[in-house]
N, C-alpha and C positions, 0 to 999 in steps of 0.2 A: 726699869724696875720689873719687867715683867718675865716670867719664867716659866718655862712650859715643854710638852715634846710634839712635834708633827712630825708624822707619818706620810710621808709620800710615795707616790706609786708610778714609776717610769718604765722606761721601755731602753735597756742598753743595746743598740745598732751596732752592728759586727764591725764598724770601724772606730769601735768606744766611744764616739758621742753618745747625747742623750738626747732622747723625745718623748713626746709625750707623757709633761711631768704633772700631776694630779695629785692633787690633796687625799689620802687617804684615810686622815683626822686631822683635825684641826685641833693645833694648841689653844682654840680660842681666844686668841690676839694677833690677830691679822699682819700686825708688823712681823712679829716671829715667824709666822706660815710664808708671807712673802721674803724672808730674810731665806729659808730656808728650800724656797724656788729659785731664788739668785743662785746661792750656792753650787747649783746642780748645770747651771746652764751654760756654762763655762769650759767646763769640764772634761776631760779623759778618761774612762775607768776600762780596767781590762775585759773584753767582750768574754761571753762562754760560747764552749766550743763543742763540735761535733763530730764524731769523724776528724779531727786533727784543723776544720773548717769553723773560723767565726761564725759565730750565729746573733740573730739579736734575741733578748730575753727580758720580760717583765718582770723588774726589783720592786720591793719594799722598804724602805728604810726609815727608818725614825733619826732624827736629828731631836737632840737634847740640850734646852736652854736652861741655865740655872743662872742664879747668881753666888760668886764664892763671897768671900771674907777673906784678902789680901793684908789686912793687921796683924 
C-alpha cells in the first residue's frame, strides 16, 4: 500500500551497464527505494556519446509508485 517517487543517481558506463546507483531522494519507504535499486541493476540502457565514441555519464531518474484503481 505504499506510494511514493525515488530519485536515483547512477553512472551509465559506455557499455550500457549501470554503476554506482545512489539514492538521490528517498520515497521514504524503504521497500520502494530498494524496489527501485533492483530495477536498475540488471539492466542495459543506451550509453551517451562523444565524438561518435561511448562515454559513461551520470543519470538522475525518479521512478514513480502509485497505486491505481483497477474497478
Amino acid at each position: 500500500g505504499d506510494e511514493g517517487i525515488v530519485t536515483l543517481r547512477f553512472i551509465v558506463q559506455p557499455d550500457g551497464s549501470v554503476s554506482d546507483i545512489r539514492i538521490a531522494r528517498s520515497s521514504g519507504h524503504p521497500r520502494l527505494d530498494a524496489a527501485a535499486q533492483k530495477a536498475l541493476r540488471n539492466i542495459k540502457l543506451q550509453p551517451a556519446t562523444c565524438h561518435g565514441k561511448p562515454i559513461a555519464m551520470r543519470v538522475h531518474y525518479s521512478f514513480k509508485f502509485e497505486l491505481t484503481d483497477d474497478s
